[in-house]
N, C-alpha and C positions, 0 to 999 in steps of 0.2 A: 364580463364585458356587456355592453347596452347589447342588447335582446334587438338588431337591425330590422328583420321582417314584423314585430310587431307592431316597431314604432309606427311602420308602412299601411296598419290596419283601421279602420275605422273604430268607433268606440264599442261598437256592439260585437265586431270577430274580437277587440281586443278582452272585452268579457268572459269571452267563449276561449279565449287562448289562455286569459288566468288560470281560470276555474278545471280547464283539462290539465292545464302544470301542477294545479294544486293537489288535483287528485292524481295523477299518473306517480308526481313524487312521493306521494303516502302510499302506496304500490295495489289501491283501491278496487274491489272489484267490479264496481259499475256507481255512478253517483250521476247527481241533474247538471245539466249546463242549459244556458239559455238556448230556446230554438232557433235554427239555423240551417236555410238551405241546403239541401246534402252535397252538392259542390261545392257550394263558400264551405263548410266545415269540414267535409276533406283537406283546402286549400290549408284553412287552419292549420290543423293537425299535421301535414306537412312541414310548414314554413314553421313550425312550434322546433320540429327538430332539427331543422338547420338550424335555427338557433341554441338550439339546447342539445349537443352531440350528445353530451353524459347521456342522455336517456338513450342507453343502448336498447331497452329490454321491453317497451311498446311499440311496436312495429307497424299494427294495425287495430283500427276500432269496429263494431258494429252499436247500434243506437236502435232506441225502444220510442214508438210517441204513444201518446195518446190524445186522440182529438178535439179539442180546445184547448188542453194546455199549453202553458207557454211555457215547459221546458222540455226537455227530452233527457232519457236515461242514456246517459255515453257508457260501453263498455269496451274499455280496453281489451288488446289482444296482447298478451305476456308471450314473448318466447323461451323465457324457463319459470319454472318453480319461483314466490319468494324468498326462500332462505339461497336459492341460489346466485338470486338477482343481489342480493346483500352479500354475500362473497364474491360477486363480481363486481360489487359494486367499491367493497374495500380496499380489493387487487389495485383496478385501476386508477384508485384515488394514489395508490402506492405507486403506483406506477408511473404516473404522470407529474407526482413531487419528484420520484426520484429525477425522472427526464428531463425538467425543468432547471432542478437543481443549480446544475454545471453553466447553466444560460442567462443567471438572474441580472447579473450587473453587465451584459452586453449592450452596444446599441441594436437599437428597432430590429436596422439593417440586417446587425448581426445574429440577432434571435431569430429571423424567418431564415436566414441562412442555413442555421441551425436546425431546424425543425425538417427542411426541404434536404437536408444531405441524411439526417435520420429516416427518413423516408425511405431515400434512395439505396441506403447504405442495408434497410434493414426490412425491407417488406418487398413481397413477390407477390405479383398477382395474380389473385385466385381464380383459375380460370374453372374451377369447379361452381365457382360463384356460391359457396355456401350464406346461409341466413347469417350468418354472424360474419361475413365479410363484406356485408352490408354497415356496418356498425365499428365504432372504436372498438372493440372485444377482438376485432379482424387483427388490423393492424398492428394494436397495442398490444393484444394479449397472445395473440397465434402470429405474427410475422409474416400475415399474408390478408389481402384485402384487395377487393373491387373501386371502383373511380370514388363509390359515396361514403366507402369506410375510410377512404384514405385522407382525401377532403375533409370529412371530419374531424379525424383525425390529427391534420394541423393544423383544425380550428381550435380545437384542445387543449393541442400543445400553445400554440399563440393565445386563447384566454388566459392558463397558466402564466405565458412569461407575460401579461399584461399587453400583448401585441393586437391592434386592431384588425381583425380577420373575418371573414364571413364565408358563406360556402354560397357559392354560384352554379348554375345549372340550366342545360342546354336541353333542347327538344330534341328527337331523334329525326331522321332526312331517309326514309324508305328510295327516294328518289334516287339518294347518292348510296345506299345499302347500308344506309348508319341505321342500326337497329335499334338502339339503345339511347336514353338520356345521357349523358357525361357530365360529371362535377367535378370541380376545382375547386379554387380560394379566390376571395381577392382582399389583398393587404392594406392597410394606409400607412402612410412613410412620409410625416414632416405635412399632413393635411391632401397630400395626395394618393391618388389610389392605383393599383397596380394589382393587374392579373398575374395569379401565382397555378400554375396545376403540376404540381408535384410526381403524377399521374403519367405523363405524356413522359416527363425528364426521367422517370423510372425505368419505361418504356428503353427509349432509346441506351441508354446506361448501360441496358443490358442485350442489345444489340448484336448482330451475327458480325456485326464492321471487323471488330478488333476486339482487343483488352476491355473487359469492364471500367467504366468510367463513372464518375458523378457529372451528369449533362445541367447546361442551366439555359437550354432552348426557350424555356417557359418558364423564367425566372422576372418576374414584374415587366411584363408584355404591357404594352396598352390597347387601347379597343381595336383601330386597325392592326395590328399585329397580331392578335388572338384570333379576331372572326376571319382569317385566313381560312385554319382548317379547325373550327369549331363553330358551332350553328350559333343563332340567336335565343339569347337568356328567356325561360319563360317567368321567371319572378326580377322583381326589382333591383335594381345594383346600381351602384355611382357609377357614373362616365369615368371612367382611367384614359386620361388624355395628355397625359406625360410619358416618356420615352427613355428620360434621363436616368431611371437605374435599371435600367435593363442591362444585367449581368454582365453582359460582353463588353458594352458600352463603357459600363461602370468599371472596366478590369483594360480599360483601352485596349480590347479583344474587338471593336467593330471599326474595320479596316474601311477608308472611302479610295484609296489611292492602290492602284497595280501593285505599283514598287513597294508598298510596305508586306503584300501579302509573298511577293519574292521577297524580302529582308527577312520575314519570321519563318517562312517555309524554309529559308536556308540555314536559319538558326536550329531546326525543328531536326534537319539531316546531320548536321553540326554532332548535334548534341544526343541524338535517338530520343527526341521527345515530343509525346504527342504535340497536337495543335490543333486548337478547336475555336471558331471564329466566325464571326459576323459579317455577313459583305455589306456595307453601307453605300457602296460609292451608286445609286440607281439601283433598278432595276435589273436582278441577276436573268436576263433571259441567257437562251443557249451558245449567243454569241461569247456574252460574258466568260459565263461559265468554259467553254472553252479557252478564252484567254487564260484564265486563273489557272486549269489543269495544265497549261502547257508550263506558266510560271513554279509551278510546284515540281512539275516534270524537271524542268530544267535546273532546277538548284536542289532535287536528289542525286542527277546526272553528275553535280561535280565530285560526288561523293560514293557513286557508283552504287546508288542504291533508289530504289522504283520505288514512286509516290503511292500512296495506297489510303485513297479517299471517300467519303461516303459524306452525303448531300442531305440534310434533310429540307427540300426546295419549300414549304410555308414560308419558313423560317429564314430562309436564307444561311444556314451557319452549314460548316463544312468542318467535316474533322480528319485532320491529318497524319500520318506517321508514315514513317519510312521501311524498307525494310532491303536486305542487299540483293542485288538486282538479280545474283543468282538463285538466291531462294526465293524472289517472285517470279522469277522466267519472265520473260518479253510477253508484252500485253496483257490481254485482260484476262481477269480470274473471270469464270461465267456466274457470279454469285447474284447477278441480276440480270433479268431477261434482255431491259432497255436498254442498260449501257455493254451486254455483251454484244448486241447489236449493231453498236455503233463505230464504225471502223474508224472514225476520225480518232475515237478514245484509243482502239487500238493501240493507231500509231503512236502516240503521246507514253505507252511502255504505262500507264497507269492503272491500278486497280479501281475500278472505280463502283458503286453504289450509292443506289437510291435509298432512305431513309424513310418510313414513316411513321412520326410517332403516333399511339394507339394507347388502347386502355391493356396494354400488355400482353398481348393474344397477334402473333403475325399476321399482316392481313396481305390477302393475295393481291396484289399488282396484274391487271390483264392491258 
């Protein structure tokens, strides 16, 4: 697929980003690249591997001058052996055909679908944060990976099935206790473009709510929708200023009317099956959101069985199931501080929980 952050460079980093791919790929011990600010060629070397996920196995460079030359000696930093880097390098070509395989004649739509339920379905997150769950090696080859392996990861898999993907990436917010950068995707689908982070939907899926699920909270968001609870991009990305395949949306799962969120929650007690959804109708402030828990209350009520809900509020989507009113007991389970707090939920006989999706690690709520 078109190499995005290069296109983004002037002609002289794009010099300097050939010549490090030429050599990184021959798996070289140190060769010249034209000279180059040690920030801009940082930057480079960066933005080289978002673009290029395969290159799992150069992680970091140092660099040699000498004063009046106009090049400088680049040396990559290897995290294994060659002969190791070439059987890992075979595995995951293996890997990645076979993965692809099963996806070849889908639409767009349905290959990121694909890649984002493989994700969820088959990777944990590394909270050990080892070097290799930095990298496809994480995800593809061990089944467990951090925000930048995972990202990668369904950049991969999307060059594979010919899907237009790029990896995106947030600055960390000391102020808010975000310590860390965070990476995603972002898709294009029919010339427009759409926030994918596989990462958060992992998160949630595997949540303290209920049943493990495949979440699509963060399935082609657009820019207001994302920078809710994710920082501002420090490298270049298209504007995603479309809304229309946003998961829920696209699954007539984003509700704007009271009455349909009572029609599907009574379907939901009906039938004992989950429901997980979108609130469109405004602004879910707490007034809202009280209405909906009493509607959900009330149409497990005729079935004699207590709602048992959890919120992820960025996002607005709420996931529901039922369960019989004797095995939840009257009111709230204490599984969150806020809403065991809140006696008006009490009364409503609902379970209820706060959600937040994370780079898969619980984060404390004060």
């Amino acid at each position: 697929m078109e190499p995005y952050y290069y296109q983004k460079m002037n002609k002289q980093k794009q010099a300097v980003y050939h010549v490090i791919l030429q050599g990184i790929t021959a798996l070289s011990d140190e060769f010249q690249i034209p000279a180059l600010d040690g920030p801009e060629l940082y930057d480079v070397f960066f933005q080289l591997r978002l673009d290029h996920p395969e290159i799992f196995w150069a992680t970091s460079f140092k660099y040699k001058f000498f004063k009046g030359s106009p090049n400088y000696i680049f040396i990559p930093e290897y995290i294994f052996e060659k002969n190791k880097i070439r059987e890992h390098q075979k595995a995951l070509k293996a890997r990645v055909d076979k993965l692809a395989r099963p996806a070849k004649n889908f639409s767009d739509i349905e290959k990121e679908k694909y890649v984002h339920d493989f994700i969820c379905e088959n990777v944990r997150y590394d909270k050990l944060k080892k070097a290799y769950s930095h990298e496809i090696i994480g995800p593809l080859g061990q089944g467990v990976g951090v925000c930048e392996g995972i990202a990668k990861s369904v950049k991969i898999l999307c060059d594979a099935l010919n899907v237009w993907c790029i990896i995106a990436i947030c600055g960390n917010n000391p102020e808010k206790g975000i310590k860390y950068r965070h990476t995603w995707n972002i898709i294009r689908l029919d010339g427009k473009y759409y926030h994918l982070d596989a990462t958060f939907d992992n998160s949630l899926g595997r949540s303290v709510s209920g049943e493990p699920e495949i979440r699509y909270d963060y399935f082609n968001l657009d820019d207001k929708s994302v920078f809710r609870d994710h920082e501002p991009l420090i490298a270049p990305a298209p504007a995603c200023t479309d809304n229309s395949r946003f998961y829920y949306k696209d699954k007539k799962l984003s509700f704007t009317k009271t009455e349909d969120v009572y029609k599907r929650s009574l379907q939901a007690a009906k039938k004992g099956k989950t429901l997980t959804f979108h609130w469109r109708g405004g602004y879910l402030t707490r007034e809202v959101l009280g209405e909906l828990l009493d509607l959900m209350q009330q149409a497990g009520a005729q079935k004699n069985k207590t709602a048992v809900v959890s919120l992820n509020w960025a996002q607005a989507v709420l996931r529901l199931h039922y369960v019989d009113t004797a095995e939840g007991g009257t009111g709230m389970t204490a599984v969150d501080e806020k809403s065991a707090n809140n006696p008006e939920a009490a009364e409503r006989q609902v379970h209820f929980t706060m959600e937040e999706a994370n780079e898969g690690e619980q984060i404390d709520i004060e």
